[in-house]
C-alpha positions in Angstrom: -23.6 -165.1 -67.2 -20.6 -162.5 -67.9 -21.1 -161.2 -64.3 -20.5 -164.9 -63.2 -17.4 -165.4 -65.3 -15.9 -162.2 -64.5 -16.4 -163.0 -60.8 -15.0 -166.1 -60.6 -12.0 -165.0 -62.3 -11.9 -162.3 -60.0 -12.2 -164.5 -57.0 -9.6 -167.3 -58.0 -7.3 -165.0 -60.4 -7.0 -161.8 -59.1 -7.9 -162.7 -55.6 -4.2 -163.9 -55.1 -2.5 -160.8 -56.6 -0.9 -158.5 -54.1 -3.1 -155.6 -52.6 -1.4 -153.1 -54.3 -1.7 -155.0 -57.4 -5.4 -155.1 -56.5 -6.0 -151.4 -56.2 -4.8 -150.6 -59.6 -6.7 -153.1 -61.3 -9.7 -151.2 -59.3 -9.1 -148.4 -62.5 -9.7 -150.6 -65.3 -13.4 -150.1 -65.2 -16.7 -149.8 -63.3 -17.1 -153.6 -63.2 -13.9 -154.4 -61.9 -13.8 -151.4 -59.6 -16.8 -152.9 -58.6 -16.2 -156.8 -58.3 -12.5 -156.1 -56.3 -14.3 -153.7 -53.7 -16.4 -156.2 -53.1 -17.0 -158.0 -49.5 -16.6 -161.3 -50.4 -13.4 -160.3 -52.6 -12.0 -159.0 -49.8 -12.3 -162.2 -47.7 -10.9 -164.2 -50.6 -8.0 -162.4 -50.9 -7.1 -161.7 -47.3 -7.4 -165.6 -46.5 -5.1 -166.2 -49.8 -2.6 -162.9 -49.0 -2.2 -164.5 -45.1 -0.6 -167.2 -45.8 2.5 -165.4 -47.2 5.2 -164.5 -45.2 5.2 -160.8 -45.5 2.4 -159.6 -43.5 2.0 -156.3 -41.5 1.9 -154.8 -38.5 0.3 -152.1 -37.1 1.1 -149.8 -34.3 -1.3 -146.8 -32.9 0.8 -144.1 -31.1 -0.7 -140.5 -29.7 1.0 -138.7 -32.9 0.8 -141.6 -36.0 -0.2 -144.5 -37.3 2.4 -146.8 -38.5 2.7 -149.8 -40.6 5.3 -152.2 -40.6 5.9 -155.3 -42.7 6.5 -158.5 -40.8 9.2 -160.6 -42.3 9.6 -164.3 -40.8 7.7 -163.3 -37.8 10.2 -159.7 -37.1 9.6 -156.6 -37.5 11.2 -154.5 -40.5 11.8 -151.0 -39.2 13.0 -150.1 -42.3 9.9 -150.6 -44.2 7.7 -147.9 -41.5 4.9 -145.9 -43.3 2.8 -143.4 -41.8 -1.1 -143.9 -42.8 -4.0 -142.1 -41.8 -6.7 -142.5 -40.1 -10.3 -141.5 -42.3 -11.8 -140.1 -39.4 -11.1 -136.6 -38.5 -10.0 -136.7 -34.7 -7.1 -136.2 -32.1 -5.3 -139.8 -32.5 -5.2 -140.1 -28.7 -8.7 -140.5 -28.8 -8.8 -143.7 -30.9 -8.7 -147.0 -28.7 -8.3 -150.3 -31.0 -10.6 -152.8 -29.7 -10.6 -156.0 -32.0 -9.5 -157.3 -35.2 -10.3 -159.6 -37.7 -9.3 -160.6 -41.2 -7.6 -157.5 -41.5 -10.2 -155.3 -40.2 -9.9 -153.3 -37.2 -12.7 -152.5 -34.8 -12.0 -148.8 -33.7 -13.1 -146.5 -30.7 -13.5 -142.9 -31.1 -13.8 -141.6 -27.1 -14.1 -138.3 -25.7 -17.0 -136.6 -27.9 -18.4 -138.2 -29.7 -18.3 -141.5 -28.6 -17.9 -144.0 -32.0 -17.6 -147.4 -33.1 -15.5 -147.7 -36.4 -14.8 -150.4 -38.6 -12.0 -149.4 -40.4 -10.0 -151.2 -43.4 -6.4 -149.7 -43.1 -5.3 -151.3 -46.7 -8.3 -149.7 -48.7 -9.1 -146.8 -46.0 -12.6 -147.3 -45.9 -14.6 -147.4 -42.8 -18.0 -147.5 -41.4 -19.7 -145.6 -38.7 -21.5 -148.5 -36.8 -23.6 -146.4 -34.6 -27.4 -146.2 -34.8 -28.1 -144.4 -31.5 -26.7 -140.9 -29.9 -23.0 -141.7 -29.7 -23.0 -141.1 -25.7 -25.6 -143.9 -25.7 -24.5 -146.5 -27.8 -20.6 -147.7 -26.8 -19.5 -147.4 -23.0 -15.4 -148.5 -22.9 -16.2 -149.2 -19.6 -18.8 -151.2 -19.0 -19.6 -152.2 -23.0 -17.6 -155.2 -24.8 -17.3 -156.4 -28.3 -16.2 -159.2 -30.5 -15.6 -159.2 -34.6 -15.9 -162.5 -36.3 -17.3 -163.8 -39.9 -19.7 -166.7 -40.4 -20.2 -169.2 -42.3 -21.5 -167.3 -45.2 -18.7 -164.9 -45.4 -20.3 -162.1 -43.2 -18.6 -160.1 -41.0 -19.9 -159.6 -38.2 -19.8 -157.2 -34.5 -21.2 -158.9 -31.3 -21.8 -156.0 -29.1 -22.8 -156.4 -25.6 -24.4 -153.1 -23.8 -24.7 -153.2 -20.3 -27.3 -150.3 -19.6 -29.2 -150.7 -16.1 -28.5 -153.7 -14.9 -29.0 -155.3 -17.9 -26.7 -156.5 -20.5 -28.2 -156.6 -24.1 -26.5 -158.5 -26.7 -26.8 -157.0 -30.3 -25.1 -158.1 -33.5 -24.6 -155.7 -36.4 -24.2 -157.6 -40.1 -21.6 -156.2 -42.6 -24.0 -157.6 -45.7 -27.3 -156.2 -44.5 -25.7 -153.1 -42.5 -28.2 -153.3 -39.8 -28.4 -154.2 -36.0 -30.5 -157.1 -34.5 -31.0 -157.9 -30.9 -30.6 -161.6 -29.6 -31.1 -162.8 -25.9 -28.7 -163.6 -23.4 -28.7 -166.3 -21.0 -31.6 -166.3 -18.6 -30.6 -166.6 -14.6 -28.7 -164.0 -12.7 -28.9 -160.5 -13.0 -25.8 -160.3 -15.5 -26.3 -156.3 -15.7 -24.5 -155.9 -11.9 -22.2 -158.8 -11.9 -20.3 -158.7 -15.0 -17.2 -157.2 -15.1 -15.2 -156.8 -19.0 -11.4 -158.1 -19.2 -11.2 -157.0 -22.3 -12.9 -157.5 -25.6 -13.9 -161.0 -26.9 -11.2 -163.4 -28.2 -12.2 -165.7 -30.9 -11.3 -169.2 -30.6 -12.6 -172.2 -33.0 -15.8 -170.3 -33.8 -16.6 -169.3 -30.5 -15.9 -165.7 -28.7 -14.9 -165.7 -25.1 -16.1 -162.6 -22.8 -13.6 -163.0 -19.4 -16.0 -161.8 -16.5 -13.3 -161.7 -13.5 -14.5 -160.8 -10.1 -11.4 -158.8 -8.7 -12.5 -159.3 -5.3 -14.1 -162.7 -5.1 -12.6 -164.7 -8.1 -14.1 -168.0 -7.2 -17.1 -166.1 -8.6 -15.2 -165.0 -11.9 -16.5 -166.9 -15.1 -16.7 -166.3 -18.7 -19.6 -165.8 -21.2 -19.0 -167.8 -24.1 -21.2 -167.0 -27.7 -21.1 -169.4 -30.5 -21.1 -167.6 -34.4 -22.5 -170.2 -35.6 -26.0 -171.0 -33.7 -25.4 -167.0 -32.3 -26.4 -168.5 -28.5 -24.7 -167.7 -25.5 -23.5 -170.3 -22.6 -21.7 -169.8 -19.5 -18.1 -171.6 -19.2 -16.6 -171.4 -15.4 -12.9 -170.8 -14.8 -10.7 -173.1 -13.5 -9.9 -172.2 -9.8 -6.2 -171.8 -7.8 -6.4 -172.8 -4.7 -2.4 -172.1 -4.1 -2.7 -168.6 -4.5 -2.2 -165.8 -1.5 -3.6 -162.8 -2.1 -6.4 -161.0 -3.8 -4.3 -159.2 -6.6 -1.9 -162.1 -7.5 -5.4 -164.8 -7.7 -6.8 -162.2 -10.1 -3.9 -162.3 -12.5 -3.7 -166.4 -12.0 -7.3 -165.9 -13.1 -6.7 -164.1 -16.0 -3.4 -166.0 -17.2 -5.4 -169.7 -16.9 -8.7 -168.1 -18.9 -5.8 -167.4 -21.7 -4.3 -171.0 -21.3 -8.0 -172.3 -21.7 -9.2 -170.5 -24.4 -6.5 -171.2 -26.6 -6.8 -174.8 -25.9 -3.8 -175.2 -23.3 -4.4 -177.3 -19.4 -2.6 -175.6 -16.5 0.1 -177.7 -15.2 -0.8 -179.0 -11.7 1.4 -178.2 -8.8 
């Protein structure tokens, strides 16, 4: 019964304390270093901390990382501080491939090849590879998507295309394993898809951009919803007034954005 007490005063008291605020209160004790490290803590407070207007921003360069607050949407370059990274490596190596709720999805290339899920306000990360590093996360050919359900879970949608095949796996912050779900059945996905970029969350649904550089009335995009974790395939509106193959490629790609985000193309 005290552990449910202290909780919820953790949860609705503490929870809208600033972060720095936060990590001394971490001191007090076992239980509260405990309760404020906690996953669903963290989700609490992040949604609460969002809303204010001082927010930062982060910016990967080939010799720091640097954090900026955000005040009224503009950069203060005043307020830069240099973090680090927990990972031992060259910072050139490190490619930033989604975000969420404050998390970052990281890429370690060269060797070893890693995933990392990396919390730059508490510094603490996780390895998310369970197979030889030059096996499991391909920045070529391999795309991911971060998101968190609807019981507070975050989770990595990973698609590995290996042979072609593409194999969809999902990894589960709570339970700190992998499972493997099934893609859509038709077409041999493996030798047609082709990554954009990595998957962009919209209304509980994560969009995968498949454009075909050389044929884009054949570009489409691989939709996955987080809720019923199923996969459907959503085709891409198609120019007709465009001339030439690399300007109908970037049409492509600027009316995907438009759509996802809920926007019509204007007619011409």
């Amino acid at each position: 019964m005290e552990h449910l007490e202290f909780q919820m005063f953790a949860n609705e008291i503490l929870s809208r304390l600033p972060t720095k605020c936060v990590a001394r209160l971490r001191c007090v004790s076992k239980q509260w270093r405990y309760e404020l490290s906690s996953h669903l803590f963290a989700i609490i407070h992040y949604r609460r901390t969002a809303k204010y207007e001082d927010r930062k921003l982060i910016t990967l360069t080939k010799s720091s990382i640097d954090l900026h607050n955000l005040i009224s949407g503009k950069v203060d370059i005043s307020s830069r501080k240099i973090i680090s990274f927990p990972v031992d490596t060259c910072l050139s190596n490190l490619t930033i491939l989604a975000s969420e709720y404050g998390l970052l999805l990281i890429f370690i290339h060269w060797l070893p090849n890693e995933l990392i899920l990396w919390n730059p306000t508490t510094n603490q990360f996780l390895n998310l590879c369970d197979k030889k590093p030059k096996f499991f996360f391909d920045l070529k050919k391999d795309a991911v998507g971060i998101y968190i359900d609807s019981s507070n879970d975050v989770k990595i949608l990973l698609l590995q295309c290996r042979k072609d095949d593409v194999v969809p796996r999902v990894y589960s912050r709570n339970t700190c394993e992998w499972k493997t779900l099934t893609l859509l059945k038709g077409p041999d996905y493996g030798s047609s898809l082709y990554w954009l970029s990595s998957g962009t969350l919209c209304n509980n649904v994560l969009y995968f951009p498949s454009p075909h550089y050389w044929t884009p009335a054949k570009s489409y995009t691989i939709a996955f919803d987080v809720d019923s974790e199923t996969f459907s395939k959503v085709s891409i509106p198609q120019c007709t007034d465009v001339i030439g193959r690399q300007s109908s490629f970037f049409k492509i790609r600027n009316t995907l954005h438009m759509f996802i985000f809920g926007n019509t193309p204007e007619k011409k």
